[in-house]
C-alpha positions in Angstrom: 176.8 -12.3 51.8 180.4 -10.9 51.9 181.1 -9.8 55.6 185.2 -9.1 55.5 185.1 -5.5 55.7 187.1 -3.9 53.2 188.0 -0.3 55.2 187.9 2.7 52.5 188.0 6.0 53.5 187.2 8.8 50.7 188.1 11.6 53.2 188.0 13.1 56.3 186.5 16.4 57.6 187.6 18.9 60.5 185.5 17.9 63.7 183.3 21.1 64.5 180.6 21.7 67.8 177.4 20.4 67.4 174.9 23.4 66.8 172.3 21.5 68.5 173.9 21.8 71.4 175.2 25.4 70.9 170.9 26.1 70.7 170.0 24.7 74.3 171.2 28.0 75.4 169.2 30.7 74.3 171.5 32.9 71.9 170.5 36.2 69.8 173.2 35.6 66.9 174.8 33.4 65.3 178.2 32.8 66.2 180.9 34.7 63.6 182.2 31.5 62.3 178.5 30.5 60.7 177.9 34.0 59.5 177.7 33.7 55.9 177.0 37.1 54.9 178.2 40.3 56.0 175.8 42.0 57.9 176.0 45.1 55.8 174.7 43.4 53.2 171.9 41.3 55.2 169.0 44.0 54.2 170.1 43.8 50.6 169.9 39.9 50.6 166.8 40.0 52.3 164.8 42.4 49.6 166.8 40.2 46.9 165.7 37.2 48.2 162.1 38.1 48.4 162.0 39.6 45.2 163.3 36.2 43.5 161.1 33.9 45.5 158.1 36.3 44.4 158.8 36.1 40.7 158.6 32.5 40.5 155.1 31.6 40.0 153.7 28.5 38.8 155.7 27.8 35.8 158.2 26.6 38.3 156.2 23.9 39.8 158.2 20.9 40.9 157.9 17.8 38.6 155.8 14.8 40.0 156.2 11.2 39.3 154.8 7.6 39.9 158.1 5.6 39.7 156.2 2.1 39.2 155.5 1.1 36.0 157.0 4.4 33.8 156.5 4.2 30.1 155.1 6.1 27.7 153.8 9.4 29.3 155.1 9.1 32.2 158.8 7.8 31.0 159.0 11.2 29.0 157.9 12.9 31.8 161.3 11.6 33.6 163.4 12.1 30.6 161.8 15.8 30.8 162.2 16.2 34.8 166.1 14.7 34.3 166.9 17.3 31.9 165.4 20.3 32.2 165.0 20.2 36.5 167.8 17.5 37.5 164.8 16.8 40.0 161.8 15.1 41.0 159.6 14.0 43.5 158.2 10.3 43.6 155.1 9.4 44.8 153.6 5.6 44.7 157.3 4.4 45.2 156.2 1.3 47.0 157.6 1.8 50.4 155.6 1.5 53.1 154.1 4.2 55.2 154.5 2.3 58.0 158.1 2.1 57.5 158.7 5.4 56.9 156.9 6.5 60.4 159.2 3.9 62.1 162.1 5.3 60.6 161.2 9.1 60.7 160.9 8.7 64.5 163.7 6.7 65.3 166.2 9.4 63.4 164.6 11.9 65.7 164.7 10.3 68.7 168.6 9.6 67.2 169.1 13.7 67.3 167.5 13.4 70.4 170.5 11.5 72.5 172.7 12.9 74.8 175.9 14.5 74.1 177.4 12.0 75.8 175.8 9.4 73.9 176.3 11.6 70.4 180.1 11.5 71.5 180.7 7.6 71.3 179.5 8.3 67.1 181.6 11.1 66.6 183.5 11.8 63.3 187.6 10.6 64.1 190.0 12.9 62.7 190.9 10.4 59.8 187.2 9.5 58.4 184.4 11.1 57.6 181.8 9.2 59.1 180.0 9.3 62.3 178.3 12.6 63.8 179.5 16.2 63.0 179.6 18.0 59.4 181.2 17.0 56.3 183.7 19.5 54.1 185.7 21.4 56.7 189.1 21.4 55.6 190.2 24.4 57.4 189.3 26.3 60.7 189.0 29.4 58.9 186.1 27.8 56.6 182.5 29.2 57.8 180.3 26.7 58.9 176.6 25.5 58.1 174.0 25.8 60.1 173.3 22.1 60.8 174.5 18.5 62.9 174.8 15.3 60.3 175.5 11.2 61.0 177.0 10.3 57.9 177.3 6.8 57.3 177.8 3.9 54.8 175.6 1.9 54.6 175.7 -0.7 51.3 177.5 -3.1 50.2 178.1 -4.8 53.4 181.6 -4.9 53.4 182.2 -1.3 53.3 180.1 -0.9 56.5 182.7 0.7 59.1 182.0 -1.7 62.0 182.9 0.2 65.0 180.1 2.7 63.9 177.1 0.6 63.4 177.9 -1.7 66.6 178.0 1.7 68.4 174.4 2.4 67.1 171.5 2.4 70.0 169.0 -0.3 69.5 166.7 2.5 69.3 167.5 3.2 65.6 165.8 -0.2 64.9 162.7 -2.7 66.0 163.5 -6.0 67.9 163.5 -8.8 65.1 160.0 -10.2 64.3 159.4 -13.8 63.0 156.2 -12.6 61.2 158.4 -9.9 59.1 159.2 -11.3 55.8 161.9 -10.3 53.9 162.0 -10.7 50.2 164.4 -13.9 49.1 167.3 -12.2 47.3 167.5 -10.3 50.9 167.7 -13.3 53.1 170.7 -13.2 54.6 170.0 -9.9 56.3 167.4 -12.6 58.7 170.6 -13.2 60.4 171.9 -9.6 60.9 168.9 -8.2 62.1 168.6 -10.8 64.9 171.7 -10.3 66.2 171.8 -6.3 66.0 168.3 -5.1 66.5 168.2 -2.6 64.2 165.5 -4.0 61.9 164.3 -0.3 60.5 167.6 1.0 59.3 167.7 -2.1 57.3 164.6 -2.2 55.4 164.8 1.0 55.0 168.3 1.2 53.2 167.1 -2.4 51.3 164.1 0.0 50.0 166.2 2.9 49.3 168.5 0.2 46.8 165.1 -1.3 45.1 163.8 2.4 44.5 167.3 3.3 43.1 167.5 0.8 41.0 163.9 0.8 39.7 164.4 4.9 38.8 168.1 4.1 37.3 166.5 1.1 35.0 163.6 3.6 33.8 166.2 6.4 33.4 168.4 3.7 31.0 165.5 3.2 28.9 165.0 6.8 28.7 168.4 7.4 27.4 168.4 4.6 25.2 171.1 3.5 26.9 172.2 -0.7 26.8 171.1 -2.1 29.8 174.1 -3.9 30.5 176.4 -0.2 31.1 173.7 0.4 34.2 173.4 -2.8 35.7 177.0 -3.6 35.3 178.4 0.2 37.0 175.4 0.3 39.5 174.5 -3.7 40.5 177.1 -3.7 43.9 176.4 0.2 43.7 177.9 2.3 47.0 175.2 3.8 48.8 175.7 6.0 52.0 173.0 8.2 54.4 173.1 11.7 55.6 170.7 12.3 58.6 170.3 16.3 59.0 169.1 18.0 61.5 168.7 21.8 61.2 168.1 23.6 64.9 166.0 26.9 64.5 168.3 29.8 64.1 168.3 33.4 65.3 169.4 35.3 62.2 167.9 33.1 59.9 169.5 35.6 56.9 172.8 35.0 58.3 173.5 31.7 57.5 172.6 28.6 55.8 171.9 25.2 57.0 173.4 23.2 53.9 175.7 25.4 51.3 174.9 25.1 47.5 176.4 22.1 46.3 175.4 19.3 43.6 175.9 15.9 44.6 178.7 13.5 43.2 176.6 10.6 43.2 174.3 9.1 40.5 171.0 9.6 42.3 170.2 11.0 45.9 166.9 10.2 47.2 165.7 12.9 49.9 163.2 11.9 52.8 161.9 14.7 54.5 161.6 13.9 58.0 158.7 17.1 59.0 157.0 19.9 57.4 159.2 22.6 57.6 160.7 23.6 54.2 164.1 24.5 53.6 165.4 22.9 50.5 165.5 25.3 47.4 167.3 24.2 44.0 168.9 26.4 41.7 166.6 26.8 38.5 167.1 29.4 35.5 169.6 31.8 38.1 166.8 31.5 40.7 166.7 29.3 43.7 163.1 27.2 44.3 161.7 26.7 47.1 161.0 22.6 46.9 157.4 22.4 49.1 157.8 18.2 50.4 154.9 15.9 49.6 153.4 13.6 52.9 155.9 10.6 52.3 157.1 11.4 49.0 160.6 11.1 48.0 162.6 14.1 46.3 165.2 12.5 43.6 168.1 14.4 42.9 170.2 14.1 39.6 174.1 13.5 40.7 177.3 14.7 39.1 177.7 10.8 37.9 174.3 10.3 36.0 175.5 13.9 34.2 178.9 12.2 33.8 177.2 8.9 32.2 175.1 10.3 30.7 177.6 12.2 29.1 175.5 16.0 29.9 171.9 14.6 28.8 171.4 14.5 32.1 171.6 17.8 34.8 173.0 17.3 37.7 170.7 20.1 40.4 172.5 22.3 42.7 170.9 22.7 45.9 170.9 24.2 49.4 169.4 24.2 52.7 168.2 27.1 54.6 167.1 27.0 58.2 164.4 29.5 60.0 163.9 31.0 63.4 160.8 29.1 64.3 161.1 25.8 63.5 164.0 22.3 63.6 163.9 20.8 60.2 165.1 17.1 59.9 165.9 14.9 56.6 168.0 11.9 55.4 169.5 12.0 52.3 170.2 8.5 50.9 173.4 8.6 48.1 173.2 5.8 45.7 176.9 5.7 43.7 178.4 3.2 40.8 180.4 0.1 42.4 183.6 0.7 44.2 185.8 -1.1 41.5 184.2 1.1 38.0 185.7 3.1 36.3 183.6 6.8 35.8 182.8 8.5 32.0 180.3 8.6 29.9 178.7 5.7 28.5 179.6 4.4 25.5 176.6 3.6 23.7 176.0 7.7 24.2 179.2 8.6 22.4 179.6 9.3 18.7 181.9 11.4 16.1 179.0 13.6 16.7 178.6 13.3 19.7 182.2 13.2 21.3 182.5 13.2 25.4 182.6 16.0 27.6 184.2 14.0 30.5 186.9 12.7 31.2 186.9 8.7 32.7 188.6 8.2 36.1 188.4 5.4 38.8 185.4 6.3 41.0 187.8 5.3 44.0 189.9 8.3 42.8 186.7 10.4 42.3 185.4 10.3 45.8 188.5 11.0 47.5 188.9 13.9 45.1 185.8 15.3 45.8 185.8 15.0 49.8 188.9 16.7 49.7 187.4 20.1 48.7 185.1 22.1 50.4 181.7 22.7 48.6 181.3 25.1 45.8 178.4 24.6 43.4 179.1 22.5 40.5 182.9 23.5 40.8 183.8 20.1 40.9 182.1 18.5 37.7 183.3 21.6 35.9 187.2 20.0 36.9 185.9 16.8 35.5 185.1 18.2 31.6 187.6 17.9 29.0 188.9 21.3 28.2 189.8 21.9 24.4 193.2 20.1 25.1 192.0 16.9 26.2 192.6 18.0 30.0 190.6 19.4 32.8 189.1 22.6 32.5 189.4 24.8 35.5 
C-alpha cells in the first residue's frame, strides 16, 4: 500500500455558518442570504411546482436494478436506464445490511457533535474538505439549505491526514479479530487497528467493489474494450459527501442542494432516512426519486457522458428540504485515476462518429470545475467541441 501522501487540492470554497446550528433557535424565515426565490414569486412556484409533480404519473417510474450478475435482460435494462434516465437504483448490490445500519448511525451521530467538536473538521480557507459547503466563491452567492463533510477518501495517498486523524472514533467500530477482510484488501488490517474507524473503511472498500462492478457491466454495454475502463478507473479517485438537511421554515424559499450534474463517472447515493428530497431533471420536469430500504441510487457523471462520448447522460439533480423533517445522505463520487487524461474513448469514435469532447488532464478538470459555482450542466457544455474545434460557451 502506498502511504506518502501526495497533497492535491482541486479547490477551495468560502467558509459559511452551519445551518444546523442556525436551526437550534427557533426561526420563522429563512435568512436573506438562502432565499432563493423572490418572495413575490413564491405563490407562483408553489402552483408550478404542484402542477409538474402532479403530471408525472407512472411512466416516470425510477429504473430498478440487480447489479450482480447483469446480462442479457437485465444488461439492456442498464444500457436503457444510462441513457434515457442517467439514473438508477440498485438493489441486491451485495453490501451488507448490517454495515449499512453501522454506518447510517455513525454519520448521524457525526451531525450530531458539538460545534466545538464540528470546528476541529472545518473547511481551511485553501481546501475544500472538511465540514461546511462546497461552491461558494463569493459572499454575495445565496446559499443552500444544508451542512456537508466532504472528504477523500481513496487511493490512500490522497487522504488529507490532518482530517481523518481528527475524526472521532465514533465514525468507526474497535478492530475485531473475527472480521475478515477480503485478500486484495489486507493491508487495511493494519490501518483499522491503529485508527478505529473500522465502518468508514468497509464501507468506502464496498463503495469501490460496487463501482467497479456497475462500471465493468456498463463497458460491456457500450461495447467498449475493457482495457480503456480498467486502465482510467483501476486507482480511480473516490471522495464522500455526508449531507445533512435541517427542517426549514419556508420550505419554498430555498433549496437544500442546487441543480447541478456531477463531474465524476458514477456517484452512488445512500440515503441515510425516509424523508425524500432528491428530484432529477427528466423531459423539463423535475422527479421526485422515492429511496428504496438500503438501496443505492447511481447517478451518471459528466465523465461517463464524456467517455462515453454522449451515449451516456449525465442526470442533473437537486435537493430540496421540508419544514417537518432532517434528511441525511452520503454521496460517494467514484472518478478516473489522478494521472488520465479525460475524452471519449476511443474504441467509441469513428468518421461517423467523430467526438463531442474535447480531452484534458482530469487534474486540470477538477480544479476547473471546483472553481465555479454550480449551474446545471453548464460545465460539460464548456467541455464540447464547438464547430471550431474549441469550447462552446
Amino acid at each position: 500500500m502506498e502511504t506518502e501522501s501526495h497533497q492535491v487540492v482541486f479547490g477551495k470554497s468560502i467558509i459559511v455558518p452551519s445551518v444546523r446550528e442556525l436551526v437550534k433557535e427557533p426561526i420563522t424565515k429563512v435568512p436573506p442570504r438562502m432565499c432563493t426565490i423572490s418572495r413575490t414569486f413564491r405563490w407562483r412556484r408553489c402552483r408550478r411546482r404542484r402542477r409538474h409533480l402532479a403530471s408525472i404519473g407512472s411512466g416516470h417510474r425510477s429504473p430498478l436494478l440487480a447489479s450482480w450478475g447483469l446480462h442479457g435482460f437485465e444488461l439492456e435494462r442498464l444500457h436503457s436506464a444510462c441513457k434515457d434516465w442517467g439514473f438508477f437504483q440498485v438493489v441486491n448490490h451485495g453490501v451488507s445490511s448490517s454495515l449499512l445500519e453501522e454506518f447510517k448511525g455513525e454519520v448521524q451521530d457525526f451531525f450530531e457533535l458539538p460545534l466545538e467538536e464540528k470546528k476541529k473538521l472545518w473547511q481551511q480557507p485553501d481546501n475544500h474538505e472538511g465540514f461546511g459547503q462546497l461552491f461558494v466563491v463569493s459572499e454575495e452567492q445565496r446559499l443552500d439549505w444544508s451542512d456537508m463533510f466532504y472528504l477523500t477518501t481513496l487511493p490512500f495517498n490522497l487522504r488529507k491526514s490532518d482530517i481523518f486523524q481528527k475524526l472521532p472514533q465514533k465514525l468507526g467500530l474497535n478492530f475485531s479479530q473475527n472480521k475478515i477482510l477480503p485478500c486484495w484488501q489486507i493491508d487495511l488490517i493494519f490501518y483499522l487497528y491503529f485508527t478505529g474507524r473500522e465502518t468508514l473503511e468497509a464501507y468506502s472498500v464496498e463503495m469501490k467493489k460496487l463501482a467497479m462492478t456497475i462500471l465493468s457491466q456498463m463497458t460491456k454495454a457500450l461495447k467498449m474494450k475493457a482495457e480503456e475502463i480498467r486502465d482510467m478507473f483501476s486507482d480511480g479517485v473516490q471522495s464522500m459527501r455526508m449531507n445533512y438537511y435541517p427542517p426549514c421554515p419556508e420550505p419554498d424559499m430555498t433549496i437544500g442542494f442546487a441543480p447541478h450534474s456531477d463531474a465524476d463517472a458514477l456517484t452512488i447515493l445512500f440515503q441515510l432516512n425516509d424523508t425524500e428530497g432528491l428530484q432529477i431533471r427528466k423531459e423539463g420536469r423535475w422527479v421526485p426519486v422515492k429511496p428504496l430500504p438500503n438501496a443505492f441510487v447511481v447517478n451518471i457523471g459528466d465523465i461517463m457522458e464524456i467517455v462515453s462520448n454522449g451515449i451516456y447522460q449525465s442526470i442533473e439533480h437537486r435537493a430540496m428540504v421540508n419544514s417537518a423533517k432532517k434528511r441525511l445522505s452520503v454521496a460517494t463520487f467514484f472518478s478516473s485515476n489522478l494521472d488520465s487524461e479525460l475524452g471519449p474513448a476511443p474504441s467509441l469514435i469513428s468518421p461517423q462518429n467523430p467526438a463531442i469532447f474535447q480531452r484534458v488532464p482530469i487534474e486540470k478538470y477538477f480544479k476547473d470545475f471546483f472553481a465555479r459555482r454550480l449551474d446545471g450542466k453548464s460545465y460539460l457544455k464548456f467541455m464540447k467541441i464547438d464547430e471550431d474545434g474549441g469550447h462552446t460557451s
